[in-house]
ChimeraX commands (.cxc) that place a marker at each C-alpha (Angstrom):
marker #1 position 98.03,45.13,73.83 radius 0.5
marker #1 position 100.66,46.96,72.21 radius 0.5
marker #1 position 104.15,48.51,73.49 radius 0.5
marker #1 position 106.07,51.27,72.12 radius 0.5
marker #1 position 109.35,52.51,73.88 radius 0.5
marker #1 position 107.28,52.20,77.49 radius 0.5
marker #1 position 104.47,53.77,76.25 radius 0.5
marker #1 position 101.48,50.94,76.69 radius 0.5
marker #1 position 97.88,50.72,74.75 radius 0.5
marker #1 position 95.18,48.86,73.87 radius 0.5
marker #1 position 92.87,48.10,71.46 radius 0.5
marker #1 position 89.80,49.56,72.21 radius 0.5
marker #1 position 86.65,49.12,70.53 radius 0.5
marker #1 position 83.90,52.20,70.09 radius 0.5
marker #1 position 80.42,51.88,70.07 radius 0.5
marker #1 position 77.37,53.83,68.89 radius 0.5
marker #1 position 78.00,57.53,67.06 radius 0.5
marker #1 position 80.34,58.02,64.36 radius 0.5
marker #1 position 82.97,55.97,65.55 radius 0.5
marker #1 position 80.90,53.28,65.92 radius 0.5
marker #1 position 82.61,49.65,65.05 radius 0.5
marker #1 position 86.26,50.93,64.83 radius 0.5
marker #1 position 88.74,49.55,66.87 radius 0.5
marker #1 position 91.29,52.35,68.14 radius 0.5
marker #1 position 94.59,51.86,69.96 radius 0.5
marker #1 position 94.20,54.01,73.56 radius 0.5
marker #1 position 97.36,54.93,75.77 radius 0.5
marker #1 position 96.93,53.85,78.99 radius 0.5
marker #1 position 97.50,55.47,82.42 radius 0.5
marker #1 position 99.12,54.74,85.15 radius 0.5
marker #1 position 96.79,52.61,86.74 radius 0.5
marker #1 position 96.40,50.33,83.21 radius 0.5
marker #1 position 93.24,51.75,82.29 radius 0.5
marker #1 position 92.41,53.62,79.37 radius 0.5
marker #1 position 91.01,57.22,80.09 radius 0.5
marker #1 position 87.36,57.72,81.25 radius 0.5
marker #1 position 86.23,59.70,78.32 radius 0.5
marker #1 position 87.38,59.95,75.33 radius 0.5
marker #1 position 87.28,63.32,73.38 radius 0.5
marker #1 position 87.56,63.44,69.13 radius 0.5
marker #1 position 87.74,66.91,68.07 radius 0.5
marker #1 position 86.12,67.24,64.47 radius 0.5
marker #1 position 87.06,70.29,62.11 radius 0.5
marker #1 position 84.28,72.17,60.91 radius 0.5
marker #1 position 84.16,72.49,57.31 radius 0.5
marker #1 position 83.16,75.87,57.33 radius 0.5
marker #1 position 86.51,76.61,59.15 radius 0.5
marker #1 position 84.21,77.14,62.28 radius 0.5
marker #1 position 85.90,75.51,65.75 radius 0.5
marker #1 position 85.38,72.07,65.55 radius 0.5
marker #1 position 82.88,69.52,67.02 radius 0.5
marker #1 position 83.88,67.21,69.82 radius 0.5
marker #1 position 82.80,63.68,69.82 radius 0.5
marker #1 position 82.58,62.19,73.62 radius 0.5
marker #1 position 82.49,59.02,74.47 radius 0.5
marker #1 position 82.62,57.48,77.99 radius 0.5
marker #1 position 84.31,54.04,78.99 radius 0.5
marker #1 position 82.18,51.46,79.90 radius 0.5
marker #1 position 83.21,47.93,80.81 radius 0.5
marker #1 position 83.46,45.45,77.91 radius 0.5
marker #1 position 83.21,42.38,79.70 radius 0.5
marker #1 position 82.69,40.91,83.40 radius 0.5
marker #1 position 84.74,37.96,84.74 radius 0.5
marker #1 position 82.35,35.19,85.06 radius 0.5
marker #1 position 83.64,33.72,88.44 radius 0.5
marker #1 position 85.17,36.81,90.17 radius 0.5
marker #1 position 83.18,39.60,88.17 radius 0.5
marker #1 position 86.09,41.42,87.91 radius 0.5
marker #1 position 85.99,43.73,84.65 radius 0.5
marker #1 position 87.79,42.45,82.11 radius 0.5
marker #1 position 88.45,44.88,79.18 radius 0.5
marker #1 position 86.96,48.47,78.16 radius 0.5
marker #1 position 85.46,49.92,75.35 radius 0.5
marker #1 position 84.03,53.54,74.62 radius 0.5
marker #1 position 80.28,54.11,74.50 radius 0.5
marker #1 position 79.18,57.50,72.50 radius 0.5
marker #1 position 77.61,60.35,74.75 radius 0.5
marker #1 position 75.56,62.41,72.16 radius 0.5
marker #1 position 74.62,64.83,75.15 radius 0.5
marker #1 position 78.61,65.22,75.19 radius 0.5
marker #1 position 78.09,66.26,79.26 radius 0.5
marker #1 position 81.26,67.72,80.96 radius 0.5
marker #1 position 81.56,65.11,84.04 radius 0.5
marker #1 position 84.80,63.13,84.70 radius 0.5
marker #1 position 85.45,65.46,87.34 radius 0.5
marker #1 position 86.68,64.87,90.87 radius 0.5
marker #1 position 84.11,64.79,93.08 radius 0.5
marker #1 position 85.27,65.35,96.84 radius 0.5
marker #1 position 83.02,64.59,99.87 radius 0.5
marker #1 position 82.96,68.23,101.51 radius 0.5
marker #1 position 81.85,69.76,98.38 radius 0.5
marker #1 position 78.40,71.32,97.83 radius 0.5
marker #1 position 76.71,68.85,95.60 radius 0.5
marker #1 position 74.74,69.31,92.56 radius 0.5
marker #1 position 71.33,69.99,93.86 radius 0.5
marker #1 position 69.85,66.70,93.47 radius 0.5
marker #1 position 68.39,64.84,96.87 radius 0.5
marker #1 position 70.80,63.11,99.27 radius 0.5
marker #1 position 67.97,60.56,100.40 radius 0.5
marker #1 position 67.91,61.72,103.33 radius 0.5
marker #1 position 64.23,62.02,105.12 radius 0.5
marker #1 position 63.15,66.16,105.31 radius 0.5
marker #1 position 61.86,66.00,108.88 radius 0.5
marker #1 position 61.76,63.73,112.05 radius 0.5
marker #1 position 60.08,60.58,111.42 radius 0.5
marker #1 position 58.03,58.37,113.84 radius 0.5
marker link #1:1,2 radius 0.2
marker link #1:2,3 radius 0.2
marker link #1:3,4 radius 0.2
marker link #1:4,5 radius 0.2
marker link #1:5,6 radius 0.2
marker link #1:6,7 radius 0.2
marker link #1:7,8 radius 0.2
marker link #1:8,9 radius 0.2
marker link #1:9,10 radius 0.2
marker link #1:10,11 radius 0.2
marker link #1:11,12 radius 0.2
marker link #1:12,13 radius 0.2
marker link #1:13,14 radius 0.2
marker link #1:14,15 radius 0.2
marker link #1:15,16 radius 0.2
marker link #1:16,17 radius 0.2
marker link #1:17,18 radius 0.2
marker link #1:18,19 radius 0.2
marker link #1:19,20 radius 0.2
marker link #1:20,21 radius 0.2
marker link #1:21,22 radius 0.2
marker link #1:22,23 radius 0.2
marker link #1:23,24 radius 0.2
marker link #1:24,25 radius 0.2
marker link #1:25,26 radius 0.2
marker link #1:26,27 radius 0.2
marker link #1:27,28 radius 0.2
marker link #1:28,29 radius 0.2
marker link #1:29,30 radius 0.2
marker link #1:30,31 radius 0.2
marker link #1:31,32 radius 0.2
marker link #1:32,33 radius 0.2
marker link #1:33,34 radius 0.2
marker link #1:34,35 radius 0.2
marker link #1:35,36 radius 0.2
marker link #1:36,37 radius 0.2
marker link #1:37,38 radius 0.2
marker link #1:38,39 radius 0.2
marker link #1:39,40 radius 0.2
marker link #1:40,41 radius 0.2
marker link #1:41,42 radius 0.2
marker link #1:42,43 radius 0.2
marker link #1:43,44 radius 0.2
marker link #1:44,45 radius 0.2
marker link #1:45,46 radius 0.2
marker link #1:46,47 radius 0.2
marker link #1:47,48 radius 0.2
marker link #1:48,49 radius 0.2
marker link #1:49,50 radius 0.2
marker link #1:50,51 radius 0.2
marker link #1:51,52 radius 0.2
marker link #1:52,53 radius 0.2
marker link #1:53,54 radius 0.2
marker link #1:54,55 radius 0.2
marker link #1:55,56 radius 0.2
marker link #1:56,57 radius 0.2
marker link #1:57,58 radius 0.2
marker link #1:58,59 radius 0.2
marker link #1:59,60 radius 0.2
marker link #1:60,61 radius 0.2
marker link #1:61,62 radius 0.2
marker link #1:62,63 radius 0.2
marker link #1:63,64 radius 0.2
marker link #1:64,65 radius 0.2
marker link #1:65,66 radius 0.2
marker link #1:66,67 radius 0.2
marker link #1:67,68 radius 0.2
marker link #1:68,69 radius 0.2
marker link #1:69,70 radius 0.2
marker link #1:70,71 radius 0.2
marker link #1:71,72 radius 0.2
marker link #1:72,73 radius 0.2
marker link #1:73,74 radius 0.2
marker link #1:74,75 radius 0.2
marker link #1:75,76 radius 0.2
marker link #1:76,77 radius 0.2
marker link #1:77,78 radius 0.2
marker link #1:78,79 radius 0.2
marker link #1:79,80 radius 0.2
marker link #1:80,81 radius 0.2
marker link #1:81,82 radius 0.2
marker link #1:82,83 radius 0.2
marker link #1:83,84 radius 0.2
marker link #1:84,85 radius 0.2
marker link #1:85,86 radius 0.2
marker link #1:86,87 radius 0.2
marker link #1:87,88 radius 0.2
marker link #1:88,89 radius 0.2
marker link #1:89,90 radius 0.2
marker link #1:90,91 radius 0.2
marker link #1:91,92 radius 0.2
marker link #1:92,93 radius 0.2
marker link #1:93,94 radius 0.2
marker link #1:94,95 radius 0.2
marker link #1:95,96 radius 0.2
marker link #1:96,97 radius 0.2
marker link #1:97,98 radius 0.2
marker link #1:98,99 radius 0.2
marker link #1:99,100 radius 0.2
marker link #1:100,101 radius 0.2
marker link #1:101,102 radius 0.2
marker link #1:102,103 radius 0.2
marker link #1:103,104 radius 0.2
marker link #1:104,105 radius 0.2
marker link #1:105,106 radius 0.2
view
């Protein structure tokens, strides 16, 4: 983990798409953790508007006694979906089924 001037990172390896293998330093938030996705604009080399890699953290490692998470690292999203959002219990939802039985059972 590196410091600079109160500004923290870490190391944080990327897997799978371009990026895959490299090891890139990722400031932190307040909470300690590195952002949820990771965006890597690309310029076009037509002069078109660039490309944007996604990738989406993913836990590196599990503590083996307390299974706490122990370290990140960036898995590529080739779909590149737009999620990270907040999602707050009174809002309509996506469409997709709650579970919930459609009539009375019995």
């Amino acid at each position: 983990m590196a410091e600079t001037e109160g500004v923290k990172s870490q190391d944080t390896p990327f897997e799978g798409g371009p990026m895959d293998g490299r090891v890139l330093p990722v400031l932190l938030g307040m909470t300690g953790h590195p952002p949820k996705t990771y965006r890597i604009p690309v310029p076009d080399a037509a002069g078109g508007p660039p490309a944007v890699l996604v990738y989406r953290r993913v836990p590196r490692a599990y503590g083996r006694r307390t299974g706490v998470v122990r370290g990140w690292k960036y898995r590529y999203d080739p779909e590149g979906r737009r999620g990270g959002r907040l999602r707050w219990p009174w809002t309509k939802g996506d469409g997709t089924p709650s579970g919930k039985p459609d009539g009375p059972t019995g």
